[in-house]
ROVEX-505307 format. One line per field, with one value per residue: residue number from 1; x, y, z of N, C-alpha, C, O in turn. Coordinates in steps of 0.001 Angstrom, whole numbers, plus 500000, padded with zeros to 6 digits. Last residue first. Layout:
drenro <- [NUM ...]
npx <- [X ...]
npy <- [Y ...]
npz <- [Z ...]
capx <- [X ...]
capy <- [Y ...]
capz <- [Z ...]
cpx <- [X ...]
cpy <- [Y ...]
cpz <- [Z ...]
opx <- [X ...]
opy <- [Y ...]
opz <- [Z ...]
//
This chain:
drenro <- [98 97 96 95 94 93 92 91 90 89 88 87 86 85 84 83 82 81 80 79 78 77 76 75 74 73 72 71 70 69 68 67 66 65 64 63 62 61 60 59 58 57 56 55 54 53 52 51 50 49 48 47 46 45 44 43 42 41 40 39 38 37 36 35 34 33 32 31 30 29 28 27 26 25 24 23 22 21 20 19 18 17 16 15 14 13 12 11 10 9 8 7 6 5 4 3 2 1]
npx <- [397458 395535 396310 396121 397811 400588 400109 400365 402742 404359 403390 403281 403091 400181 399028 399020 401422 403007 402087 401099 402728 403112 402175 403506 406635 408834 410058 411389 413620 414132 414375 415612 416548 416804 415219 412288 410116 406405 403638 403458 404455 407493 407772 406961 408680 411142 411268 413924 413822 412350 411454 409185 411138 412048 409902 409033 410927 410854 407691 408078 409498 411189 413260 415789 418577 421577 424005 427317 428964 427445 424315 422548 418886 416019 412777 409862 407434 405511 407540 409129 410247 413628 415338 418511 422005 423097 423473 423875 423879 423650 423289 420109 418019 415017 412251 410430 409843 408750]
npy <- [926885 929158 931259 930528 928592 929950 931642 929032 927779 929852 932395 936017 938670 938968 939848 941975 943605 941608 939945 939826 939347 936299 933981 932412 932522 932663 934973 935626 937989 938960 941537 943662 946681 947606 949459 951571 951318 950233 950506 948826 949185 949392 946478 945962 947264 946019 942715 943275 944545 945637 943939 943230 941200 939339 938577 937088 935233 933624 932843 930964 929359 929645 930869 931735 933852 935087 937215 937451 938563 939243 941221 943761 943944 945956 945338 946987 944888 943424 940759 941855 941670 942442 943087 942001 943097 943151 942514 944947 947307 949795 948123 946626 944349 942530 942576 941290 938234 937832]
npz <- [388373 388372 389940 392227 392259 392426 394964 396976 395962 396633 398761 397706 396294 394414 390943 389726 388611 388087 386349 383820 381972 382527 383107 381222 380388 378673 379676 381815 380076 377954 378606 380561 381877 385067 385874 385609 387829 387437 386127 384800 382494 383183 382698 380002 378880 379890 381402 384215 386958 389470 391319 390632 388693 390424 391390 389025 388765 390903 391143 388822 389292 392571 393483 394583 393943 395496 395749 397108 399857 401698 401282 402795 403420 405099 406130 407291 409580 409822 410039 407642 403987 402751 399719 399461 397396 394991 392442 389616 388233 390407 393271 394115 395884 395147 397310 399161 401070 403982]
capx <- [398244 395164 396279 395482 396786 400072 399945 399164 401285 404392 404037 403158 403898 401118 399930 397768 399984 403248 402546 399622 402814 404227 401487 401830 405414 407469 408724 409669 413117 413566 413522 415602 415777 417264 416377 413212 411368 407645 404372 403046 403046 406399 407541 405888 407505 410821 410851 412699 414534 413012 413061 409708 409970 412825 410573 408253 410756 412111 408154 407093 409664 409876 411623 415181 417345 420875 422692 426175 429573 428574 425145 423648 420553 416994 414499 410819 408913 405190 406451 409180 409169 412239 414553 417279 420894 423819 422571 424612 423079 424020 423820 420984 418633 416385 413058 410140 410867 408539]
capy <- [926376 928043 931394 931436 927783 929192 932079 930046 927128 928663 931679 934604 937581 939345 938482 941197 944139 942830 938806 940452 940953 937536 935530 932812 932110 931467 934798 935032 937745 937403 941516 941954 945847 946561 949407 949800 951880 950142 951518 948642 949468 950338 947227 945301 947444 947356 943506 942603 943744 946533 944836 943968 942123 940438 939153 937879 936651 934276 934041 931365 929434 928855 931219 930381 933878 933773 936979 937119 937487 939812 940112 943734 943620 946062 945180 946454 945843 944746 941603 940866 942680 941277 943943 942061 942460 943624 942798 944583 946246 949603 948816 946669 945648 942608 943164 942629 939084 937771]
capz <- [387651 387961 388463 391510 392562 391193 393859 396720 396171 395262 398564 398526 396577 395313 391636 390209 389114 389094 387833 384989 382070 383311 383753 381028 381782 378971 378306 381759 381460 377526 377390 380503 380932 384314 386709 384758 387716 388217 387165 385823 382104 382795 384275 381382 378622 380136 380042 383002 386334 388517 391947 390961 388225 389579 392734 389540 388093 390283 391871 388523 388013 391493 394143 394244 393844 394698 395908 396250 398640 401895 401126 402032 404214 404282 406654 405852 409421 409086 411341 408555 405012 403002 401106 399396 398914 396628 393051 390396 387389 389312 392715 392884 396217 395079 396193 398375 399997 402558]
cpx <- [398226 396042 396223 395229 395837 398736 400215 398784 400187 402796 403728 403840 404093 401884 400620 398476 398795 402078 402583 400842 401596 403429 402443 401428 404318 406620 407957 409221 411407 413095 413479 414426 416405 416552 417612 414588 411532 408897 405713 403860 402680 404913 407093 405892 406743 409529 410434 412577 413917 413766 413316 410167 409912 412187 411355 408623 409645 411718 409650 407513 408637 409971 410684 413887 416672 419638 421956 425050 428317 429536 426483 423979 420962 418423 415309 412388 409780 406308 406108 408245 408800 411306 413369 416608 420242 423090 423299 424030 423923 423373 424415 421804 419380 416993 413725 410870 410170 409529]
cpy <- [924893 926834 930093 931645 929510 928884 931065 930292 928154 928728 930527 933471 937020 938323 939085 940031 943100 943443 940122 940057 941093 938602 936675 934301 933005 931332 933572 934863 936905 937236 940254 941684 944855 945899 948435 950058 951099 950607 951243 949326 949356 951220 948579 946010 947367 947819 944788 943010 943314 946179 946049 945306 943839 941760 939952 939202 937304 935597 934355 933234 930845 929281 930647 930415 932625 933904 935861 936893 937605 938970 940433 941879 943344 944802 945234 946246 945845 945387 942881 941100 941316 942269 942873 942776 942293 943101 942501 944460 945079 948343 948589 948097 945405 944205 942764 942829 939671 938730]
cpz <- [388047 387544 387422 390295 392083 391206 392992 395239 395696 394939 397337 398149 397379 395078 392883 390905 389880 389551 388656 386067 383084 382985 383455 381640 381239 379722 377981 380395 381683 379063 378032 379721 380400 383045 385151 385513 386976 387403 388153 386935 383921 383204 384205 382855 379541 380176 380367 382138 385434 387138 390666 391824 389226 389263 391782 390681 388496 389743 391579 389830 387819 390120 393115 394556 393418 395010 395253 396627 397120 400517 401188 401810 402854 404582 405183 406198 407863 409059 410791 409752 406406 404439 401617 400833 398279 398071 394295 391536 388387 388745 391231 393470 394789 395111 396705 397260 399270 401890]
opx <- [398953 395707 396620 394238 394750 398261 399752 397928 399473 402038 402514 404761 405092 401775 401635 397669 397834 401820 402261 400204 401078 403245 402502 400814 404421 405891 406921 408051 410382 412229 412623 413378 417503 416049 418692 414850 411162 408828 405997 404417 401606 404453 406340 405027 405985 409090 409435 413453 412954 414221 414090 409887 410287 412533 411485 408043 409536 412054 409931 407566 408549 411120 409576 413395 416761 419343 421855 424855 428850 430766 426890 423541 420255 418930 415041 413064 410256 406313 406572 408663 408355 411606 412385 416903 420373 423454 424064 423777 424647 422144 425218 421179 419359 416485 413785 410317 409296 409854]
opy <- [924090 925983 929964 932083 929323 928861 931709 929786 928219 929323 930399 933485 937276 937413 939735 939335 943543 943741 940017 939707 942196 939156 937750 935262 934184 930352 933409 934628 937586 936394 940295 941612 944938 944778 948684 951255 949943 950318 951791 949009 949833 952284 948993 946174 948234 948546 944892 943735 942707 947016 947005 946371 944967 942923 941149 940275 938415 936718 935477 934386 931547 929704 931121 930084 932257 934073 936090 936401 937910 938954 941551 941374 942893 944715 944440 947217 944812 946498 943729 942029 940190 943067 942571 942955 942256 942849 941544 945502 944304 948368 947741 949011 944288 945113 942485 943226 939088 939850]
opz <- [387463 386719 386264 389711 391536 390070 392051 394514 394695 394173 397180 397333 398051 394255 392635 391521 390508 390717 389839 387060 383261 384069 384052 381175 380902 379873 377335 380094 381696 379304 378916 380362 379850 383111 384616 385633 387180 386209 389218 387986 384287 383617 385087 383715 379977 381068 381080 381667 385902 386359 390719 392372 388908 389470 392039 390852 387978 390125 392001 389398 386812 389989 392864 395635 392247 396193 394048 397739 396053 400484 400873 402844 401953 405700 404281 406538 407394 408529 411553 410442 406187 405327 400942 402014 397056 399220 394415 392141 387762 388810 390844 394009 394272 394453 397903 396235 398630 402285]
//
């Protein structure tokens, strides 16, 4: 499962995915592309640190990157850090009734 996008600077370099309880860190050697639903994109941004300042904030995460319009159509965004793990599509939409 993917934890975060790595950033140097406003600049995303890897991801940290958690594999057998192990956290693995890795670099990309070209770019990072993020395809996780409409719904875990920003959520995985979220957070990495990436978003509406307010929201990562209020939910005790680093602003790395304030992204005001980051989700503003999605229903969950200011509950997706605090109450939404990150599983997979299914799961978490089917939580939140989608």
């Amino acid at each position: 499962m993917t934890r975060r996008v790595l950033l140097e600077g406003k600049r995303a370099v890897g991801v940290e995915y958690e594999l057998g309880g192990e956290h693995v860190m890795v670099k990309a050697s070209r770019e990072v592309l993020i395809s996780s639903c409409p719904i875990g994109s920003p959520h995985l941004l979220q957070r990495s640190g990436i978003g509406p300042a307010a929201v990562l904030q209020k939910a005790d995460v680093e602003v790395l990157h304030d992204l005001p319009g980051l989700a503003k159509t999605c229903r969950i965004t200011r509950r997706s850090i605090s109450n939404m793990p990150a599983r997979s599509r299914s799961r978490s939409t089917a939580r939140w009734g989608f």
